[in-house]
Biopython code that builds the backbone (N, CA, C, O; Angstrom):
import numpy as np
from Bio.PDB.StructureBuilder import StructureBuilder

atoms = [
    (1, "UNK", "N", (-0.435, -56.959, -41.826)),
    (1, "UNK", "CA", (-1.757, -57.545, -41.917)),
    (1, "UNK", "C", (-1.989, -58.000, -43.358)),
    (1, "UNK", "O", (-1.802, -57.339, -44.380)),
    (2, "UNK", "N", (-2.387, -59.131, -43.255)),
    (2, "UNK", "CA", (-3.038, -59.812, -45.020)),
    (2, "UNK", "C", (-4.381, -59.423, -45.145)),
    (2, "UNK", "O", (-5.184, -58.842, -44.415)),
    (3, "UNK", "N", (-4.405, -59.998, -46.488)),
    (3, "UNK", "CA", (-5.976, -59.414, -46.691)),
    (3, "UNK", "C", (-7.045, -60.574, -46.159)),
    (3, "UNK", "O", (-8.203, -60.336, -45.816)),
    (4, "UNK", "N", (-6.492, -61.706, -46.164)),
    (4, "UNK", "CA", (-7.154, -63.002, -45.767)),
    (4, "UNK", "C", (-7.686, -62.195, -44.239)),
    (4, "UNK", "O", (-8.857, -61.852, -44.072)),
    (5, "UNK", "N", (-6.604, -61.983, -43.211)),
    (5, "UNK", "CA", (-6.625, -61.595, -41.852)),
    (5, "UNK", "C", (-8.534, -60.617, -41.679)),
    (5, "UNK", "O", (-9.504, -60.879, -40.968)),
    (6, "UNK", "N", (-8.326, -59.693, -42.544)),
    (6, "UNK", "CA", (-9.694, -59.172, -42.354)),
    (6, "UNK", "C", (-10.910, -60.275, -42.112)),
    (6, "UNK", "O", (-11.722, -59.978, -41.235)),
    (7, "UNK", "N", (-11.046, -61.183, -42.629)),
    (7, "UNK", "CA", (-12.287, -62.254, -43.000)),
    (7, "UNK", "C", (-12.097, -63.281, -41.788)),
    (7, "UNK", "O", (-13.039, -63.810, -41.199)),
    (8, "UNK", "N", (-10.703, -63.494, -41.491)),
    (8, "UNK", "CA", (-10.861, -64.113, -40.015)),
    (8, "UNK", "C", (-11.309, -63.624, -39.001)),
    (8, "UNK", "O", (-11.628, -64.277, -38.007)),
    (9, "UNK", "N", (-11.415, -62.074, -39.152)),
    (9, "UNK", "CA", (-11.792, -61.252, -37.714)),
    (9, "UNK", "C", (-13.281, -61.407, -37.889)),
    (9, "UNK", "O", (-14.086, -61.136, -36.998)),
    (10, "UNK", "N", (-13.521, -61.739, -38.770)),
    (10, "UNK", "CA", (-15.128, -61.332, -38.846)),
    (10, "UNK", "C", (-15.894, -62.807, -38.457)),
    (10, "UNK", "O", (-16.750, -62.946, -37.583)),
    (11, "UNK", "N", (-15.381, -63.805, -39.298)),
    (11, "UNK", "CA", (-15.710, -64.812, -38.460)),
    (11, "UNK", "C", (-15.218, -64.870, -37.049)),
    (11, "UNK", "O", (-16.091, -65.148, -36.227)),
    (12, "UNK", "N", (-14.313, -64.719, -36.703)),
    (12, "UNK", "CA", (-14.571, -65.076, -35.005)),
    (12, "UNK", "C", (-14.709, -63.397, -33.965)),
    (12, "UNK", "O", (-14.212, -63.089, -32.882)),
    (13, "UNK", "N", (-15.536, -62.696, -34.845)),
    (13, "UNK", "CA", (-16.245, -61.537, -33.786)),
    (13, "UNK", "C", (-17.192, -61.692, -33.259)),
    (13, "UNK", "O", (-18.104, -62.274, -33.845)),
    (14, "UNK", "N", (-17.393, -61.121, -31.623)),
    (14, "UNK", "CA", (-18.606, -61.809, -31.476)),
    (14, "UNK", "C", (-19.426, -60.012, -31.371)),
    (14, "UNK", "O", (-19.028, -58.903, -31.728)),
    (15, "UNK", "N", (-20.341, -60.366, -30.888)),
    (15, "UNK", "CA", (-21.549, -59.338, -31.513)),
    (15, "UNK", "C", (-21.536, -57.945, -31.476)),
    (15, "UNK", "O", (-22.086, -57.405, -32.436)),
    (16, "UNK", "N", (-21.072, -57.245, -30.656)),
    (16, "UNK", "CA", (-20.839, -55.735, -30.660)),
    (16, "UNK", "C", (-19.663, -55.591, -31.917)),
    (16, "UNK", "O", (-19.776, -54.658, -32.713)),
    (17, "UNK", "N", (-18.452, -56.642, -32.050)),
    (17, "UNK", "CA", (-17.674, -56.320, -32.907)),
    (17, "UNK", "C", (-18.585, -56.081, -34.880)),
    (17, "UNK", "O", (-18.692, -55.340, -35.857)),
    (18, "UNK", "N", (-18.932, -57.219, -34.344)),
    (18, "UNK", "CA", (-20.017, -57.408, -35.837)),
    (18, "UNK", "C", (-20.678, -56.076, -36.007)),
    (18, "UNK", "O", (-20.534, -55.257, -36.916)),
    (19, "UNK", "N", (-21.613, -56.021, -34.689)),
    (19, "UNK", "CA", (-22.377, -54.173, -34.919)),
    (19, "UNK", "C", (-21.508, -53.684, -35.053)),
    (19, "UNK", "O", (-21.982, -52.883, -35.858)),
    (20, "UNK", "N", (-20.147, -53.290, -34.958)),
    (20, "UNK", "CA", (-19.585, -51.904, -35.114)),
    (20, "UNK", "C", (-18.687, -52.349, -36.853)),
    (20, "UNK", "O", (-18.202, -51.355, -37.394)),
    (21, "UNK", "N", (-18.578, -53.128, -37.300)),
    (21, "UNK", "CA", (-18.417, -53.434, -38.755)),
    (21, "UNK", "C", (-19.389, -52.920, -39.542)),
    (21, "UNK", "O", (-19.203, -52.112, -40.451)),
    (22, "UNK", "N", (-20.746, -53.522, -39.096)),
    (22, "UNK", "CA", (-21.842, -53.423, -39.857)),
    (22, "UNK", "C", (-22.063, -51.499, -39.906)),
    (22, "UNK", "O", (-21.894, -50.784, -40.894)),
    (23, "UNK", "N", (-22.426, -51.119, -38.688)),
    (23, "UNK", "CA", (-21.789, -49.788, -38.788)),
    (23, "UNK", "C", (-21.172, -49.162, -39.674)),
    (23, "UNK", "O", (-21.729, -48.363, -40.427)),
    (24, "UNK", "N", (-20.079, -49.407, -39.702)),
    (24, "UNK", "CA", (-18.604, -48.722, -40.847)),
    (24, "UNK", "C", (-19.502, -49.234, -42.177)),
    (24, "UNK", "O", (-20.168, -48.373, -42.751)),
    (25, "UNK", "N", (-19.527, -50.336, -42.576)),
    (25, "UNK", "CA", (-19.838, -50.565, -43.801)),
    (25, "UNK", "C", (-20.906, -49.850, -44.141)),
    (25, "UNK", "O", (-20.847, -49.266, -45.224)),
    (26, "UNK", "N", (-22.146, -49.715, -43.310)),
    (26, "UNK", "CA", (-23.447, -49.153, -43.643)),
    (26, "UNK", "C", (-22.810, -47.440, -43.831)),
    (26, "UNK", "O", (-23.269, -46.719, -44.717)),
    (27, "UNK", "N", (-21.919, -47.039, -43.051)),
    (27, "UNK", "CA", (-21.600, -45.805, -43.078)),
    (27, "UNK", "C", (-20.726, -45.391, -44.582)),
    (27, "UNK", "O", (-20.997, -44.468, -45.350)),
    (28, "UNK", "N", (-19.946, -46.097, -44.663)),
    (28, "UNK", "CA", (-18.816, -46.062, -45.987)),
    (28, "UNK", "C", (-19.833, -45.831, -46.865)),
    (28, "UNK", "O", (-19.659, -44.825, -47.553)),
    (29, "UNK", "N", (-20.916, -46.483, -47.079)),
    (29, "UNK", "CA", (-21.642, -46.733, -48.577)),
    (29, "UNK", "C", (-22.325, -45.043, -48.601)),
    (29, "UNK", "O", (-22.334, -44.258, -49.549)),
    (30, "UNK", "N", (-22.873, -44.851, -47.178)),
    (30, "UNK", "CA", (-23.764, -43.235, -47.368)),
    (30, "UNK", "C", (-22.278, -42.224, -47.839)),
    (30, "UNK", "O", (-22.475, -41.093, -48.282)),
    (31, "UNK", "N", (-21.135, -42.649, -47.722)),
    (31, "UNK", "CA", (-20.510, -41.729, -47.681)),
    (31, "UNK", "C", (-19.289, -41.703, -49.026)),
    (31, "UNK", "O", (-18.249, -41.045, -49.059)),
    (32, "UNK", "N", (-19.860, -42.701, -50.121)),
    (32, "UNK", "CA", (-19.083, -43.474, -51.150)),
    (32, "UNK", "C", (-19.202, -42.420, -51.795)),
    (32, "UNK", "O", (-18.094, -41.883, -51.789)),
    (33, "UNK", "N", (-19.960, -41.782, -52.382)),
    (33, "UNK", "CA", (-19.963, -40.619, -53.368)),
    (33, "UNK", "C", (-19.077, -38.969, -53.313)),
    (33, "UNK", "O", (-18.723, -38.169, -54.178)),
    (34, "UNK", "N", (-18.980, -39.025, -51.802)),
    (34, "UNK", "CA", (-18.057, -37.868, -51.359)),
    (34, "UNK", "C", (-16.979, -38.341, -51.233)),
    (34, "UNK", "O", (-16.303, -37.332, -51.439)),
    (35, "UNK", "N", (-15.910, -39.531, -50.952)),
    (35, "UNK", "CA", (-15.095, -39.694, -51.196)),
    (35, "UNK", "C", (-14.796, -40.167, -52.099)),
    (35, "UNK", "O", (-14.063, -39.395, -52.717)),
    (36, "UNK", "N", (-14.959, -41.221, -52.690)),
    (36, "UNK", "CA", (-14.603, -41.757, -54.199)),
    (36, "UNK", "C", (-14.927, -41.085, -55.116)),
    (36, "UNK", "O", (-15.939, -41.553, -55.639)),
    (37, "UNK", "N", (-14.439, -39.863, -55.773)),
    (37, "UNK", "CA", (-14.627, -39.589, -57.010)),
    (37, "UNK", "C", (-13.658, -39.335, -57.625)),
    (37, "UNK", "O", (-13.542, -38.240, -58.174)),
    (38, "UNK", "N", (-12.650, -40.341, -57.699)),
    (38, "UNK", "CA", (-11.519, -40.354, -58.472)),
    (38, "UNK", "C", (-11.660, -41.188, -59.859)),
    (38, "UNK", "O", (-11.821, -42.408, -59.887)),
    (39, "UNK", "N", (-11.584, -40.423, -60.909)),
    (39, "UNK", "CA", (-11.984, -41.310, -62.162)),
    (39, "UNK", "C", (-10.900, -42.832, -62.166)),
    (39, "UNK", "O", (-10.815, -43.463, -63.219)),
    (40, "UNK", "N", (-10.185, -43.271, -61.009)),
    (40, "UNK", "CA", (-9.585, -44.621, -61.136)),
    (40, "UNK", "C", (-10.477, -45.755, -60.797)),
    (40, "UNK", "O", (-10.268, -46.956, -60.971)),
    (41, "UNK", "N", (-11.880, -44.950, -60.095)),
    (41, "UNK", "CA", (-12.728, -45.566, -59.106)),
    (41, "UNK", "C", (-11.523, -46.867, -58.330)),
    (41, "UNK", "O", (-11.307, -48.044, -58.617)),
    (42, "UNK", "N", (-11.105, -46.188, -57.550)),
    (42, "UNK", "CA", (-10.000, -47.044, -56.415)),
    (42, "UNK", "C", (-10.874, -47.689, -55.048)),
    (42, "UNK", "O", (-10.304, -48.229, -54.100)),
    (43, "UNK", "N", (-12.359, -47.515, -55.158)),
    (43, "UNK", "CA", (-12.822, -48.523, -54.033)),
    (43, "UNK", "C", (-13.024, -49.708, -55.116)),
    (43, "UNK", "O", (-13.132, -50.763, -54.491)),
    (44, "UNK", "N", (-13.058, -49.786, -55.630)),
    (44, "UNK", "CA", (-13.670, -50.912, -56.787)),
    (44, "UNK", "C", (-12.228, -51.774, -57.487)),
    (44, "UNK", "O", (-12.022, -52.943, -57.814)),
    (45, "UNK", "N", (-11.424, -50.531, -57.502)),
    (45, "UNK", "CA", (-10.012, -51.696, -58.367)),
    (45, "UNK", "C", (-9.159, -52.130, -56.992)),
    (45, "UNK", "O", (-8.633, -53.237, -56.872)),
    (46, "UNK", "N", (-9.113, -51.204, -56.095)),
    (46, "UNK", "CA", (-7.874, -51.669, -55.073)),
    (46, "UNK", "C", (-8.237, -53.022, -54.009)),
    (46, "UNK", "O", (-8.978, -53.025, -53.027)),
    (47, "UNK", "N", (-7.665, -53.815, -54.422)),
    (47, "UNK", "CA", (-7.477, -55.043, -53.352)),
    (47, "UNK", "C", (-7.964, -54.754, -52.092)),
    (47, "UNK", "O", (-9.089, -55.182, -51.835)),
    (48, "UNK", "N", (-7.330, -54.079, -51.187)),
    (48, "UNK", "CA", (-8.076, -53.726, -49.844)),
    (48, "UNK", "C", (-8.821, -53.301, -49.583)),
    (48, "UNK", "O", (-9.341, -53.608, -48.510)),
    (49, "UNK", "N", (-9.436, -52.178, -50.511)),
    (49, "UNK", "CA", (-10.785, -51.665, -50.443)),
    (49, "UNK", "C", (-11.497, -52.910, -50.834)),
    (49, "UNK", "O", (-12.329, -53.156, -49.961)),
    (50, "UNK", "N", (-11.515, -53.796, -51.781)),
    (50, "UNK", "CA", (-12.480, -55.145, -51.798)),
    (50, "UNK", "C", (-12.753, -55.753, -51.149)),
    (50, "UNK", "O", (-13.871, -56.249, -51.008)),
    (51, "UNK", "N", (-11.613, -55.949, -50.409)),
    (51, "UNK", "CA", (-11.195, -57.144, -49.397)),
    (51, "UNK", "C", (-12.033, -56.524, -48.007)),
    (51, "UNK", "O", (-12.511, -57.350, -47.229)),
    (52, "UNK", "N", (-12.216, -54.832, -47.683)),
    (52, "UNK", "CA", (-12.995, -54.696, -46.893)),
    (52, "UNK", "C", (-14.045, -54.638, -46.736)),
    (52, "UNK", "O", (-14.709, -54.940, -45.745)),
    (53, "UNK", "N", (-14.552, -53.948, -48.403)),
    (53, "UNK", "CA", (-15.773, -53.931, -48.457)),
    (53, "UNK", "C", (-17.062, -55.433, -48.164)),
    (53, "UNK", "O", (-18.236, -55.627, -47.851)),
    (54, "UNK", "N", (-15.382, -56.414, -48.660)),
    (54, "UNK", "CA", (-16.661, -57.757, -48.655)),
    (54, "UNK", "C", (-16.357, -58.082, -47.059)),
    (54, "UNK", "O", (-16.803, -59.106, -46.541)),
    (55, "UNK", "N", (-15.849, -57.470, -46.590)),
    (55, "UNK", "CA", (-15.782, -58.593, -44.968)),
    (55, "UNK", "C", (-16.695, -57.775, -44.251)),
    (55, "UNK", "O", (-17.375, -58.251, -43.342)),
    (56, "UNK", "N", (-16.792, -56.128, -44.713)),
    (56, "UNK", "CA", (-18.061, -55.474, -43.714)),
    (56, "UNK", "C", (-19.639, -56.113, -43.738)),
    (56, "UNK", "O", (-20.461, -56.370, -42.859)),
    (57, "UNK", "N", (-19.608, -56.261, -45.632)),
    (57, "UNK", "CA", (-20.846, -56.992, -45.722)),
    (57, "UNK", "C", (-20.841, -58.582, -45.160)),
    (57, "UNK", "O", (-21.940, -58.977, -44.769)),
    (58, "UNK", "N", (-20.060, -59.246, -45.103)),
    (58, "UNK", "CA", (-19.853, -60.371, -44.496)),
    (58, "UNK", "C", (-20.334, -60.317, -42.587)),
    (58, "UNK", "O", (-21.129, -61.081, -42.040)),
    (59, "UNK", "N", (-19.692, -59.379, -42.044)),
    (59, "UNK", "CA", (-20.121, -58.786, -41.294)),
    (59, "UNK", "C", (-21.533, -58.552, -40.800)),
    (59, "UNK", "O", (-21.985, -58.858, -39.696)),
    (60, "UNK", "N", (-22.033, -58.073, -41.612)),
    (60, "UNK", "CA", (-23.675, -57.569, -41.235)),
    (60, "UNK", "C", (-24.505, -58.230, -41.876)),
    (60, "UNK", "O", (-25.679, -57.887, -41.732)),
    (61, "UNK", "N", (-24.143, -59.627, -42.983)),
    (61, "UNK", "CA", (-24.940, -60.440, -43.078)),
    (61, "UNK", "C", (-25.094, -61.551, -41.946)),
    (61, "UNK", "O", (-26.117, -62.139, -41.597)),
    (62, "UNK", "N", (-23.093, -61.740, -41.214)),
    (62, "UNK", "CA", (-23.157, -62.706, -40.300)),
    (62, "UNK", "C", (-23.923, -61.832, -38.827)),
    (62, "UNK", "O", (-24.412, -62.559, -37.962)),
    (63, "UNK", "N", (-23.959, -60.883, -38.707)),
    (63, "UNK", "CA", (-24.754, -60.186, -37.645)),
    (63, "UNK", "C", (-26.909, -60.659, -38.258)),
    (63, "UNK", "O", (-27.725, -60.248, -37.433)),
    (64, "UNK", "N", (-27.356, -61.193, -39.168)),
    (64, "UNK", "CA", (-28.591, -60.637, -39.448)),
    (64, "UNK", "C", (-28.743, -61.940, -39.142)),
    (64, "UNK", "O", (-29.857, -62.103, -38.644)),
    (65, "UNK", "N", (-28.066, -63.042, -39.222)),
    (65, "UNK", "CA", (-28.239, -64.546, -39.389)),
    (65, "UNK", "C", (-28.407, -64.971, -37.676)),
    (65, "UNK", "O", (-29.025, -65.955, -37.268)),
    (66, "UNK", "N", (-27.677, -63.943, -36.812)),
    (66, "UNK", "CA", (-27.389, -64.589, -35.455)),
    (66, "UNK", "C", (-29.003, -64.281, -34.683)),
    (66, "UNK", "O", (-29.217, -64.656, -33.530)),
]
sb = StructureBuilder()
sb.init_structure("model")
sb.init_model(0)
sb.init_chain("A")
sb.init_seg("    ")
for serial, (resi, resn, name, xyz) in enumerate(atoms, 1):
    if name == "N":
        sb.init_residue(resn, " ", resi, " ")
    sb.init_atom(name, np.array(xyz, "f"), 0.0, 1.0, " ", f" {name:<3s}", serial, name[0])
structure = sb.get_structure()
């Protein structure tokens, strides 16, 4: 899987997929402080963690628009 591949799923999900992104993402963030506390901060430098973080929000902005 590429990292591009994430951002295609999101554009062509249709709506329960979107809710259950928006989901994860809304969930990851309540739950950012108990897992990330590695002084590398690795949600922030690692490529895939970016790459997901922006397609969840991509996600639940393209869910707020529909």
């Amino acid at each position: 899987m590429e990292l591009h591949d994430i951002d295609n799923f999101v554009q062509t999900a249709n709506k329960d997929q979107l809710k259950a992104f928006d989901f994860l993402g809304q969930w990851m963030m309540e739950i950012t402080p108990k897992y990330c506390t590695c002084a590398s901060k690795c949600s922030q430098n690692c490529e895939l963690a970016k790459a997901l973080g922006g397609a969840l929000q991509a996600a639940g902005q393209k869910l707020q628009g529909q």
